[in-house]
C-alpha angles and dihedrals in degrees: 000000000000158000140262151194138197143177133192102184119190099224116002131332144236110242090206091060091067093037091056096047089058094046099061099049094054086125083066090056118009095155091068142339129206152180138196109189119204128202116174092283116019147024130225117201117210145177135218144214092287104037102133112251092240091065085049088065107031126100123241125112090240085054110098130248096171139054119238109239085054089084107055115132091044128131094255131162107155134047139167127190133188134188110196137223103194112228111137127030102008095199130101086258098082093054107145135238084075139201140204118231096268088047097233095109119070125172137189108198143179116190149043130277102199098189092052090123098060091044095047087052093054086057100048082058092050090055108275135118129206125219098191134040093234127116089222087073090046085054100049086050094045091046091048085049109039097015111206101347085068073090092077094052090052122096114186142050116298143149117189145152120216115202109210105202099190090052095034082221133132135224133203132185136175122193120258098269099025104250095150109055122239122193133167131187131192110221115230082253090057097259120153118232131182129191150166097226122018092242098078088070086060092087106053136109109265101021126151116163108222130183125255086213087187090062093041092060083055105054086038081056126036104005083257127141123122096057085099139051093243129083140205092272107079104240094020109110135170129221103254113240121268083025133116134175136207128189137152104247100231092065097036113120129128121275126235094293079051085253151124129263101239131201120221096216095165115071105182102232108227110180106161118244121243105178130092126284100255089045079056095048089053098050091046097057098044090059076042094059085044102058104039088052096045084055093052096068105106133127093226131057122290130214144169136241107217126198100168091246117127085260116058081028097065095049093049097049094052094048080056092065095031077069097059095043090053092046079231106159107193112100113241113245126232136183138199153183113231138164144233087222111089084210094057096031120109087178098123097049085050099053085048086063084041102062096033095048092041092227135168104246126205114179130198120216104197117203119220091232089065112063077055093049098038090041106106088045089058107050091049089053090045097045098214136041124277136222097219162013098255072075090064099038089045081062099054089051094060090044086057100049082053102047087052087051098251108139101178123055131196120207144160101249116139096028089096095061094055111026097058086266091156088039102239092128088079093067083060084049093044092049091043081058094048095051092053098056094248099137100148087065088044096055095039087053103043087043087210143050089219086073096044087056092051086044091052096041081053092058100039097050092059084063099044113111116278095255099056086039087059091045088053095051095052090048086047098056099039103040109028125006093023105031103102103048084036086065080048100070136079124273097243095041096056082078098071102120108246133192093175114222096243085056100045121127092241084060101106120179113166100108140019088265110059083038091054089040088049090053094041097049108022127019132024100008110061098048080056095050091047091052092045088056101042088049092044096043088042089078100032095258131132115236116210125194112201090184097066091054089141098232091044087055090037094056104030080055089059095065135098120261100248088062097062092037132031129163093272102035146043110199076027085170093046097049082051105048096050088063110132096017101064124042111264096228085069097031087055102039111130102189093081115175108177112221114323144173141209091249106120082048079047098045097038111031119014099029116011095128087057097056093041087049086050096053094042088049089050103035099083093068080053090058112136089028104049115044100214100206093059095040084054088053092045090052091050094046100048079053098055087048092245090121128043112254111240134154090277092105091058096048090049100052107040089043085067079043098061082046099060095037108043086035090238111195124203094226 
């Protein structure tokens, strides 16, 4: 796990630039950072202030010799930069930017490829040696063997760009459901710029931030702002997942969206399941097992992040017996949010998995004052602003794992988009059960006919012509989902025009399918998948997601839908198939509550002063989008319980926060 930096300049190129979007991403690699410079004929490999001693010495040709800013003033178009996390392969040996052995292929990579064993030894067979342990030199082999359909041999998380010298042509890739950002910005001069975390682009010569006010009116709206490939910030863009994208440099420059062409490289494979349920639920685990032990390879220690739900408690409770199989010792370490307050509190279920699993716990205990004190911090690690204080809490997990010297996390992020884990899977059920005249189960399952009606208006209105469908969207945001942040806003700014992510036309929700693929590769995964690796990365610590194992997802998408939901349970296949492995009282809760925080006790009741003295201070860099006197309203009111406490409040405040502290300007 790492970050990285690149630059195609026109013409030629300021070495500083490189060397200051690498600098301020060292909480991304603090074990080594790195450059190799191009110009049409040559490279030029160089270190920084923080490349480790031993890559000065060692000998390889993509170890440096040289610093960075030595070489100023030369006739430079093309850079790359790295900062390392050191998780495979600690040696200097595995120093990025890398080279293959002709030296024609660099790369510049973030991520993990977790088969790169069996791949690596594929390619020893077909002729070629390794000098190092590290999956970065299988990728730059498999890439010079198979070219861009080496993709579809990797399993794990990546982003990376390949520089081909002979063909003076770039390469970017983005793994199948987006975990490792990509982002990429056009300077006003036409320059091409790549990074892991938009901040990066915030150095360099000729940058305004701007806001996408589109996208504004999302996030405002509805939390959402990562079911697109644009940001906040108007001209930064992000490589879709499952996308790449190949071009010679010399004719690289944005189309007329000022973007990229893109590739779609991943095409989720969807070939429905005949067999029987329990010949489901083994399959299934055993792409389950796989995963979770494929996640575990790492040359530093692992350890989970458990939040007592069915996910993150599975796969603790199977590396747990993958211990003992294994006659491994050592206790495996977890670590979790929890809360003073009885109501928000999952406590008790943890300490369940606790006991059972034999783990060593560590708990974190957040205070409300300071998410107030630690705000602004947080908006500038995250990039954007954030709907809510999981966010916050996510981000204490990941300190603590550091400060106890465990530098890669498992968690069960990813299993809810695809297992019925918000449970819209049960309309499809309910529909199944429609359509086959079973209207007695129906009835018994859904306990009213007022429900029934709601479950049949949803599905007729997906097949209602475009034009009422668009009627009923419009009603929809202005009268009922969208109607109290949309009195929040400014009077000019209401005018924005606004489609909404959860209307849009590619939202397709006639079958499991469209609705899992939806959740995996627009809202509200990827949000989720941003804020897990600013938080990890925050803290220097590699985040890993077991559920989005690519072959687990595929074939867990090819089943029926009563084998994802049944009456008693949501994830039905998943509850089943850990039997035996998690202790049935949590396998078999039924009071699940996701992943929850204190915030409306925080904002009401114990801090409420401090929050309102943290938007009045902020809103001012707002001004033209938030209007301040019926925020103010909004805030008094949620306190006096008139209005329903939401995460409005959130959303509102540390969007003026991102303003101030990004400098976001309207136009």
């Amino acid at each position: 796990m790492c970050g990285i930096s690149g630059i195609i300049a026109k013409s030629k190129l300021d070495v500083h630039e490189i060397a200051k979007m690498n600098a301020i991403i060292n909480h991304r690699g603090p074990d080594d950072e790195g450059f190799v410079l191009f110009n049409e004929t040559n490279f030029m490999v160089a270190g920084g202030d923080d490349t480790a001693a031993e890559s000065w010495d060692a000998e390889a040709d993509y170890c440096p010799k040289q610093q960075v800013n030595s070489f100023i003033g030369e006739d430079i178009n093309v850079a790359f930069g790295h900062r390392r996390l050191s998780i495979l392969d600690l040696s200097p040996k595995g120093h990025q930017p890398m080279c293959s052995a002709n030296t024609r292929y660099w790369i510049t990579y973030n991520g993990e490829i977790y088969n790169y064993a069996e791949i690596k030894e594929e390619l020893i067979g077909l002729g070629y040696s390794f000098v190092s342990h590290t999956d970065t030199e299988v990728i730059l082999a498999a890439f010079e063997t198979w070219g861009k359909e080496c993709l579809n041999k990797f399993t794990g998380m990546w982003a990376f760009a390949i520089y081909d010298r002979e063909e003076r042509s770039i390469f970017l890739s983005r793994d199948r459901y987006g975990i490792k950002p990509l982002y990429y910005w056009f300077s006003p001069s036409g320059d091409f710029y790549f990074a892991s975390e938009i901040k990066q682009f915030t150095v360099l010569t000729g940058w305004r931030a701007v806001l996408n006010k589109t996208r504004a009116l999302d996030f405002l709206y509805s939390t959402s702002c990562d079911h697109t490939d644009e940001t906040l910030f108007k001209g930064v863009n992000t490589v879709l997942p499952g996308h790449c994208f190949s071009l010679n440099v010399d004719a690289l420059k944005p189309n007329a969206n000022g973007k990229i062409d893109l590739i779609k490289w991943y095409n989720p494979l969807h070939k429905p399941f005949k067999g029987s349920y329990n010949e489901a639920k083994e399959i299934f685990l055993d792409h389950f097992k796989k995963s979770v032990e494929l996640h575990l390879i790492s040359d530093v220690q692992v350890g989970s992040a458990l939040s007592g739900g069915l996910d993150s408690s599975s796969i603790v409770s199977y590396i747990k017996i993958l211990l003992d199989k294994r006659n491994k010792k050592e206790q495996q370490k977890t670590f979790s949010a929890c809360s003073h307050y009885k109501k928000f509190d999952e406590r008790y279920w943890m300490d369940l998995v606790v006991k059972d699993a034999q783990v060593d716990a560590h708990f974190i205990y957040t205070k409300g004052e300071d998410v107030i004190k630690e705000a602004e911090k947080m908006v500038w690690q995250i990039d954007e602003p954030y709907g809510s204080q999981a966010v916050f809490l996510s981000n204490k997990v990941f300190q603590s794992a550091k400060e106890n010297d465990v530098l890669v996390l498992l968690n069960g992020l990813g299993a809810d988009e695809y297992l019925s884990g918000y449970g819209v899977f049960r309309l499809f059920r309910y529909r199944k059960l429609f359509m086959s005249f079973k209207f007695y189960k129906l009835y018994k399952e859904c306990r009213s006919f007022k429900l029934i009606f709601f479950v049949l208006l949803e599905y007729m209105l997906l097949y209602l012509p475009k034009v009422v469908s668009k009627w009923y969207g419009d009603f929809s945001r202005k009268n009922l989902v969208y109607k109290g942040v949309y009195r929040l806003l400014d009077n000019s700014f209401r005018k924005t025009k606004y489609i909404g992510p959860h209307l849009a036309s590619d939202y397709k929700r006639h079958n499991i399918i469209d609705i899992a693929e939806y959740h995996l590769f627009k809202e509200p995964l990827q949000k989720y998948l941003k804020y897990e690796d600013r938080n990890s990365m925050a803290h220097s610590v590699e985040a890993r997601v077991p559920f989005l194992e690519h072959r687990l997802v595929e074939f867990a998408s090819s089943l029926p839908v009563d084998y994802l939901d049944s009456p008693d349970d949501s994830k039905r296949i998943l509850v089943d198939a850990m039997k035996g492995i998690l202790t049935d009282i949590v396998r078999n809760r039924k009071d699940k509550k996701g992943f929850i925080t204190p915030e409306s006790r925080w904002f009401k009741d114990d801090f409420f002063d401090e929050f309102l003295s943290l938007f009045k201070e902020n809103v001012v860099y707002a001004k033209g989008i938030i209007n301040e006197e019926r925020a103010l309203e909004y805030f008094h009111a949620v306190k006096s319980g008139k209005v329903k406490f939401t995460y409005t409040y959130w959303r509102v405040i540390s969007f003026c926060i991102w303003m101030k502290v990004y400098k976001v300007n309207l136009t």
